[in-house]
C-alpha positions in Angstrom: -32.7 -17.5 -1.1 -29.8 -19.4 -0.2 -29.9 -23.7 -0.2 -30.1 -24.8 3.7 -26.6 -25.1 5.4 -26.1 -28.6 6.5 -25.4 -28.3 9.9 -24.4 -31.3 12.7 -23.1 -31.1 16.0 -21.9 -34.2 18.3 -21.1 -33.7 22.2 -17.8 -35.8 23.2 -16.8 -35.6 26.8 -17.0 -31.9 27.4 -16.3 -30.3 24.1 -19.1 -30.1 21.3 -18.0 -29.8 17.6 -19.8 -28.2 15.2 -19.3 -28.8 11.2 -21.2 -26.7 9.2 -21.8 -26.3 5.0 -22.7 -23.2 4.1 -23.9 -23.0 0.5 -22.9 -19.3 -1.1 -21.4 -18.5 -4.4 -18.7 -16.6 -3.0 -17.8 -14.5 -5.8 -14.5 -12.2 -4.8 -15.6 -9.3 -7.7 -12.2 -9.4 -9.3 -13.0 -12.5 -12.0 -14.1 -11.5 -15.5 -16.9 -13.2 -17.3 -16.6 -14.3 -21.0 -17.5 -11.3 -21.9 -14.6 -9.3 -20.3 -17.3 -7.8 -17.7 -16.0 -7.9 -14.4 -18.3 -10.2 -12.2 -20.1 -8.3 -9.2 -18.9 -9.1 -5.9 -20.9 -11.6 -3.9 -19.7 -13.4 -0.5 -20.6 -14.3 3.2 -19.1 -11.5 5.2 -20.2 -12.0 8.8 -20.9 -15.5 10.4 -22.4 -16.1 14.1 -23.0 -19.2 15.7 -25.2 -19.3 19.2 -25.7 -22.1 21.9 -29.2 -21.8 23.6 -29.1 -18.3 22.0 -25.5 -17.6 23.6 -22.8 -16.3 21.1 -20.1 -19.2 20.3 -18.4 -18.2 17.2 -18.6 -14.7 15.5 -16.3 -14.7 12.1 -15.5 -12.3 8.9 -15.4 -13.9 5.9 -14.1 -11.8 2.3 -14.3 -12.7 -1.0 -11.1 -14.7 -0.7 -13.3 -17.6 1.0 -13.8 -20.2 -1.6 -17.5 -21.3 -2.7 -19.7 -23.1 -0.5 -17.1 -22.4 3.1 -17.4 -25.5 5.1 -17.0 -24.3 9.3 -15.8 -26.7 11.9 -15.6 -25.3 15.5 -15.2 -26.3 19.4 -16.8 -25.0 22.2 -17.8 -26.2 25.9 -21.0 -26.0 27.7 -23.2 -28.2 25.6 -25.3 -31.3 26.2 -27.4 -33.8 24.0 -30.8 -31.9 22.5 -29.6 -28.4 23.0 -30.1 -25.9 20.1 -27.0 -24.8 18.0 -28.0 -22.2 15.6 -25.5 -20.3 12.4 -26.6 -17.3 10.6 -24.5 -15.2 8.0 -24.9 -11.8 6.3 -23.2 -11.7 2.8 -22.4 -8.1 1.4 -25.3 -7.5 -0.6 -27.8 -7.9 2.8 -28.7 -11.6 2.4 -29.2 -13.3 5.2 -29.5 -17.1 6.1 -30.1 -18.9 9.9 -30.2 -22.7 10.3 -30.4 -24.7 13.3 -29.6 -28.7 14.7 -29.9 -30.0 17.4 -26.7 -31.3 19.3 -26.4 -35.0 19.5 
């Protein structure tokens, strides 16, 4: 299983940003190994991010997303001590959901 993403997530005014790490090989499938062996494919396709269990952010990520993808996003509607959860699906059914808590 993947390392934890490092998630944080700061209200200013009206607007809460959102930064998140996501640690995940990313491999594209198109690099060679020293060998000559074409390296399997292995990357983060979908990406969701919920407020309070609300949808806020739903992305596609490809292969041509470089190792560990670092997020930053905006939305509205959140206070101090709600719940901002991120989950992604890579292509080979993996699966990873952290949460923080907005401060």
């Amino acid at each position: 299983m993947a390392d934890p993403m490092r998630i944080r997530a700061a209200v200013a005014g009206d607007e809460v940003t959102v930064r998140v790490l996501m640690s995940h090989p990313m491999e594209p499938g198109t690099r060679k190994d020293a060998s000559g062996n074409t390296i399997p494919a292995h990357f983060i396709q979908d990406v969701e991010a919920t407020h309070n269990g609300k949808s806020v952010l739903k992305a596609m990520f490809s292969g041509s997303v470089s190792q560990n993808p670092f997020l930053s996003f905006k939305f509205k509607g959140g206070a101090k001590g709600d719940k901002v959860a991120v989950k992604w699906v890579d292509n080979k059914g993996d699966t990873r959901t952290d949460e923080a808590t907005i401060a």
